[in-house]
Chimera marker file (.cmm) of the C-alpha trace (Angstrom):
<marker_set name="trace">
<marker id="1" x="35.963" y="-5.660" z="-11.402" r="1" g="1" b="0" radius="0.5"/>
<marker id="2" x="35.914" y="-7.118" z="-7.882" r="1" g="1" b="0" radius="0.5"/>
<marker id="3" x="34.610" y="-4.181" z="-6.654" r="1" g="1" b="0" radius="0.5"/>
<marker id="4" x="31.525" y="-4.126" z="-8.508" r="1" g="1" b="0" radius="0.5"/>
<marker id="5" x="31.250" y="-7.617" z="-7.249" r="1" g="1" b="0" radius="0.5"/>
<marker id="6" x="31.307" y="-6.530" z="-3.895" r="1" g="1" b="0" radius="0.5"/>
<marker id="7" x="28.927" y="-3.861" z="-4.526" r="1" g="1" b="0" radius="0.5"/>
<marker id="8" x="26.395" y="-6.178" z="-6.321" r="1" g="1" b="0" radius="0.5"/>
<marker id="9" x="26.548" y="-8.092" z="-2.852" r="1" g="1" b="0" radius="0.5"/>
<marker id="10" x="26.049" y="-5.602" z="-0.735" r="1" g="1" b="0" radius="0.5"/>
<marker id="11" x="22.990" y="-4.439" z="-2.573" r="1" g="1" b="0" radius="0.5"/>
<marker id="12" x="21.399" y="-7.797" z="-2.842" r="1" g="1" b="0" radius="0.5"/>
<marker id="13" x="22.229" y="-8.329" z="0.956" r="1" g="1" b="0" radius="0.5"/>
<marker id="14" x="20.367" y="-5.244" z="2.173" r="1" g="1" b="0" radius="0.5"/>
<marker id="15" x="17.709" y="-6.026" z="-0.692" r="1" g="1" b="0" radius="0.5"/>
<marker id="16" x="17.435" y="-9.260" z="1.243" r="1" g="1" b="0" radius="0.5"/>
<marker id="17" x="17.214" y="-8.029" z="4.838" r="1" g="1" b="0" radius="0.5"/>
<marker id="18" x="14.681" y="-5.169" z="3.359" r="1" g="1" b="0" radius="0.5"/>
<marker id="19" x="12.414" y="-8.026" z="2.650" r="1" g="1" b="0" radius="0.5"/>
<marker id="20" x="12.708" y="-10.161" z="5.474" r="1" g="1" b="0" radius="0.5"/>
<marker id="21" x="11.921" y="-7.175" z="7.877" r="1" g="1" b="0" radius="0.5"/>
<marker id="22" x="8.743" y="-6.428" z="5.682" r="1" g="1" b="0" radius="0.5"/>
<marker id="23" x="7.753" y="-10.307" z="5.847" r="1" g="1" b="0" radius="0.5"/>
<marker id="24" x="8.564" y="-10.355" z="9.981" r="1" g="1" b="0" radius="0.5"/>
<marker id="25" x="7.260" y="-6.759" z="10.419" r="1" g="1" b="0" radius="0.5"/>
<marker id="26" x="3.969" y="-7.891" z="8.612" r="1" g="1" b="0" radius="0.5"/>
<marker id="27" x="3.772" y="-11.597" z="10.348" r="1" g="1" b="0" radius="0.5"/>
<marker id="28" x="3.856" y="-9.778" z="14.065" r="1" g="1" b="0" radius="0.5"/>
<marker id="29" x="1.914" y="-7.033" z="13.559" r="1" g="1" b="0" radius="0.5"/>
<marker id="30" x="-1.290" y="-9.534" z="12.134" r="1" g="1" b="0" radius="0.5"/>
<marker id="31" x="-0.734" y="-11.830" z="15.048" r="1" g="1" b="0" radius="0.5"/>
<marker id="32" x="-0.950" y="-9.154" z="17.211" r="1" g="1" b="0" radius="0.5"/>
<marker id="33" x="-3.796" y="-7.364" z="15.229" r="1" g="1" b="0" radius="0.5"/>
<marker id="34" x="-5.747" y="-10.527" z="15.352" r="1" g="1" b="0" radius="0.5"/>
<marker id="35" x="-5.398" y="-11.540" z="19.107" r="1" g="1" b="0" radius="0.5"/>
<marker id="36" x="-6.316" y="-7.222" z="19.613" r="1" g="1" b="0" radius="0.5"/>
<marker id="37" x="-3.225" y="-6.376" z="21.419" r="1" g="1" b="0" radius="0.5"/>
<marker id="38" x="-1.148" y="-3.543" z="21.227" r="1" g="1" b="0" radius="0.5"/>
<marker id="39" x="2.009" y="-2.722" z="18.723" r="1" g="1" b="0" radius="0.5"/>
<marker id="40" x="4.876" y="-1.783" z="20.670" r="1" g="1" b="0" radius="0.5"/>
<marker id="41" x="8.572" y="-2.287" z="20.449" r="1" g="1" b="0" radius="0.5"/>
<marker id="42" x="9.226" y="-4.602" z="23.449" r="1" g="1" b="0" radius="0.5"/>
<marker id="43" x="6.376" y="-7.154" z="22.527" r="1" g="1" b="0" radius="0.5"/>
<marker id="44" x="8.663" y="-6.858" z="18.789" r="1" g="1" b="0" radius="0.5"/>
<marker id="45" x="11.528" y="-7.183" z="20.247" r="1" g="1" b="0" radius="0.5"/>
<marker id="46" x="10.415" y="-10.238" z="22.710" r="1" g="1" b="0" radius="0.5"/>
<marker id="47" x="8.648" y="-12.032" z="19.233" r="1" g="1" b="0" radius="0.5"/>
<marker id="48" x="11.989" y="-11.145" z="17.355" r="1" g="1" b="0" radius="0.5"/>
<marker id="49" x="14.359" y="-13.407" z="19.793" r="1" g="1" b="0" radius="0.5"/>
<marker id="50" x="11.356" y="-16.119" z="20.208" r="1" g="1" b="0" radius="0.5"/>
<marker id="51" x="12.121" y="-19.584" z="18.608" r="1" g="1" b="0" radius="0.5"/>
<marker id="52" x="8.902" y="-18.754" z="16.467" r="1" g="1" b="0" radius="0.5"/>
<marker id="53" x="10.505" y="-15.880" z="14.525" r="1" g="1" b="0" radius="0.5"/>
<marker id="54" x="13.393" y="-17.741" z="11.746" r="1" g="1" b="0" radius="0.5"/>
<marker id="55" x="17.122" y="-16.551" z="12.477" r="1" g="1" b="0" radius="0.5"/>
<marker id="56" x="16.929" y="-14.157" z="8.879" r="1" g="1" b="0" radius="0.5"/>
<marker id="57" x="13.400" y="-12.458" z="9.893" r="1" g="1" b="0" radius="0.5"/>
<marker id="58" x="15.190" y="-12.328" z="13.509" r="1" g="1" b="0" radius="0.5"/>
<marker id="59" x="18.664" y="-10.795" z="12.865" r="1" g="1" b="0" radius="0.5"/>
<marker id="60" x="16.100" y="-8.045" z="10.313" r="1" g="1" b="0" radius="0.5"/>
<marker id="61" x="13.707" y="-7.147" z="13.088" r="1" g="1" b="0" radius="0.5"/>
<marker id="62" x="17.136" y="-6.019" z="16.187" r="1" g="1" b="0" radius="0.5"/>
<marker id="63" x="19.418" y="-4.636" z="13.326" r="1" g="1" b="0" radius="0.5"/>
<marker id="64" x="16.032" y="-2.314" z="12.588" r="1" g="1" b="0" radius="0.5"/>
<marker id="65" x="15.393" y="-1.971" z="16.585" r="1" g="1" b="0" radius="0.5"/>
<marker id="66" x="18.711" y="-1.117" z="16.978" r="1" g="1" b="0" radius="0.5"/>
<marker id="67" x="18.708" y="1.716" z="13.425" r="1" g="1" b="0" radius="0.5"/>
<marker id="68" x="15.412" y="3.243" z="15.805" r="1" g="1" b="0" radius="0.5"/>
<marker id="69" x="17.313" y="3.792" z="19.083" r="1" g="1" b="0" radius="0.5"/>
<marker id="70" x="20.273" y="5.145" z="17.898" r="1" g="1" b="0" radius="0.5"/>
<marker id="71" x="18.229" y="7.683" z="15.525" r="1" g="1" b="0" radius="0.5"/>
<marker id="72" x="16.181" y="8.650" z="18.670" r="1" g="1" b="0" radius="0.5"/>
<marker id="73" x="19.891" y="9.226" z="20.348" r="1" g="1" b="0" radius="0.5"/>
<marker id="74" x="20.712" y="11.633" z="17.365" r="1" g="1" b="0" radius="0.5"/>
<marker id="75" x="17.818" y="13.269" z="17.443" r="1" g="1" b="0" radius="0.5"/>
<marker id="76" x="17.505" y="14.715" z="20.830" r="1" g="1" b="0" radius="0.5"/>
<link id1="1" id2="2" r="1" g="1" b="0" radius="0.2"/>
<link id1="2" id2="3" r="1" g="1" b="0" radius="0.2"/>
<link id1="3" id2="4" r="1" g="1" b="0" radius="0.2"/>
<link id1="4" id2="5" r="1" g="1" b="0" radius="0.2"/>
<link id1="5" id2="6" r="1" g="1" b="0" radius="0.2"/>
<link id1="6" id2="7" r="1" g="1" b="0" radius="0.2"/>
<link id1="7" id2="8" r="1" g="1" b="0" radius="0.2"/>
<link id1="8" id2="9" r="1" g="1" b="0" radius="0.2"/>
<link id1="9" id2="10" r="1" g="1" b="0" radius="0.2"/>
<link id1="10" id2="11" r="1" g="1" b="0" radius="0.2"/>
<link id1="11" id2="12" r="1" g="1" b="0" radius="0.2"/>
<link id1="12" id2="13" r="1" g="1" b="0" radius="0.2"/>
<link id1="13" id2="14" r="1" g="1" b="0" radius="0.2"/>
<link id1="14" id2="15" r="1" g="1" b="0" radius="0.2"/>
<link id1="15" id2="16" r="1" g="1" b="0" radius="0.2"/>
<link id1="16" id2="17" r="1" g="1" b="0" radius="0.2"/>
<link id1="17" id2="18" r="1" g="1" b="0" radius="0.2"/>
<link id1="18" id2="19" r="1" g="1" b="0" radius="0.2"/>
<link id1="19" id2="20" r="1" g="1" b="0" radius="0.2"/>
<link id1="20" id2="21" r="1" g="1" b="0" radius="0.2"/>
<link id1="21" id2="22" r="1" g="1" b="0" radius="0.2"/>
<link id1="22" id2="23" r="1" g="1" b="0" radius="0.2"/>
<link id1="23" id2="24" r="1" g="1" b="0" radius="0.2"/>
<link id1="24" id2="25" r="1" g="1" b="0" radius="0.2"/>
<link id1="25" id2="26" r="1" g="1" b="0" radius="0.2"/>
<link id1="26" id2="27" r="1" g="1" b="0" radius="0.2"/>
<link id1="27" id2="28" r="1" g="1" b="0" radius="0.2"/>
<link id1="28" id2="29" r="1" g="1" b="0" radius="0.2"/>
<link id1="29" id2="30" r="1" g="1" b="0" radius="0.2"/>
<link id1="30" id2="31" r="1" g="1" b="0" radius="0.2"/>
<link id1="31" id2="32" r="1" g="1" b="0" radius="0.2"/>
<link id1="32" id2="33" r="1" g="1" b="0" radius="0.2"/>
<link id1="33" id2="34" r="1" g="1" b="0" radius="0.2"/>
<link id1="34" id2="35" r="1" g="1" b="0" radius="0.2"/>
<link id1="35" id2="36" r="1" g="1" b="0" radius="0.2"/>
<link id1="36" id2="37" r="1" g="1" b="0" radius="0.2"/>
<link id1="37" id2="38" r="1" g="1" b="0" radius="0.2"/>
<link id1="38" id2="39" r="1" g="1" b="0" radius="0.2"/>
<link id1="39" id2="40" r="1" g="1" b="0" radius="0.2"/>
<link id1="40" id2="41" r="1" g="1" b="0" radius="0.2"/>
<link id1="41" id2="42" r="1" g="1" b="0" radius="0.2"/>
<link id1="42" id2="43" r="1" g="1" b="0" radius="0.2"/>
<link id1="43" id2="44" r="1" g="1" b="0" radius="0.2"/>
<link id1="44" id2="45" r="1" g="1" b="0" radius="0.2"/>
<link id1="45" id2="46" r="1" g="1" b="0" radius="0.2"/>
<link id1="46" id2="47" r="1" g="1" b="0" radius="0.2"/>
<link id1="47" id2="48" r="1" g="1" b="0" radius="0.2"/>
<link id1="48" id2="49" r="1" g="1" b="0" radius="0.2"/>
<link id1="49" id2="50" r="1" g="1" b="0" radius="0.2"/>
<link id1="50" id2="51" r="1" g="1" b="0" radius="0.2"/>
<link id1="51" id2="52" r="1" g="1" b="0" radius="0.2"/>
<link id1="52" id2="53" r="1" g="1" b="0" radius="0.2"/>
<link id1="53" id2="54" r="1" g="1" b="0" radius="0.2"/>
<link id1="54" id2="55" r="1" g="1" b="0" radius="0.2"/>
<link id1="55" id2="56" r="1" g="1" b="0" radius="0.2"/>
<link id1="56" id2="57" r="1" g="1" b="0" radius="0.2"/>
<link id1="57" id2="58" r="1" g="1" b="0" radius="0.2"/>
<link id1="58" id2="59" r="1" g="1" b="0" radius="0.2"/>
<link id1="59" id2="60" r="1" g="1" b="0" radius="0.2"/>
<link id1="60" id2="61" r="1" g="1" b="0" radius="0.2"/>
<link id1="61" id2="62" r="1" g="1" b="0" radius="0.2"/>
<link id1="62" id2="63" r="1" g="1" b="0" radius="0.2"/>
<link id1="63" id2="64" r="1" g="1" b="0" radius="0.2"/>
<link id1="64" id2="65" r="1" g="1" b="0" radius="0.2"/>
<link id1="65" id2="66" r="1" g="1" b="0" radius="0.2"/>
<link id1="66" id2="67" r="1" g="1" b="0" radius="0.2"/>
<link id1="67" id2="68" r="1" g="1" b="0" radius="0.2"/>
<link id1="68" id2="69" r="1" g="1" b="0" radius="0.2"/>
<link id1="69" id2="70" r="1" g="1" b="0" radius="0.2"/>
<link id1="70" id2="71" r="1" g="1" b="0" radius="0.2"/>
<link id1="71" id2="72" r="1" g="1" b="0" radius="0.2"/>
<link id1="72" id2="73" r="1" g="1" b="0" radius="0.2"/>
<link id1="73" id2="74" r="1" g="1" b="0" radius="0.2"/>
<link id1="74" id2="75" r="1" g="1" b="0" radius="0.2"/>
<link id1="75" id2="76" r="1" g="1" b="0" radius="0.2"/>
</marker_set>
């Protein structure tokens, strides 16, 4: 029983960090879109650890920076 507790959680809290990545990813790209600048991962990665960007939406946005470079490692 506890483990499908456990499971549940786990499920809602990468349900939960799926969303707040889509939110952030969406809020920084139109800011960026709107003031015609250019999409890149440092200017992400600089608006992810800015005091503008909430600690959730933050922690989404490096654990997804962080999934991107270590793919790119595994890839070569």
């Amino acid at each position: 029983m506890q483990e499908k507790y456990l499971t549940t959680i786990e499920r809602f809290k990468e349900s939960s960090e799926r969303a707040s990545l889509n939110i952030a990813l969406s809020e920084w790209a139109y800011e960026k879109l709107k003031n015609h600048e250019v999409l890149d991962e440092n200017s992400l990665r600089e608006w992810a650890i800015s005091p503008k960007c909430s600690k959730g939406k933050s922690l989404a946005l490096l654990n997804f920076l962080e999934e991107i470079k270590a793919s790119t490692k595994t890839d070569k």
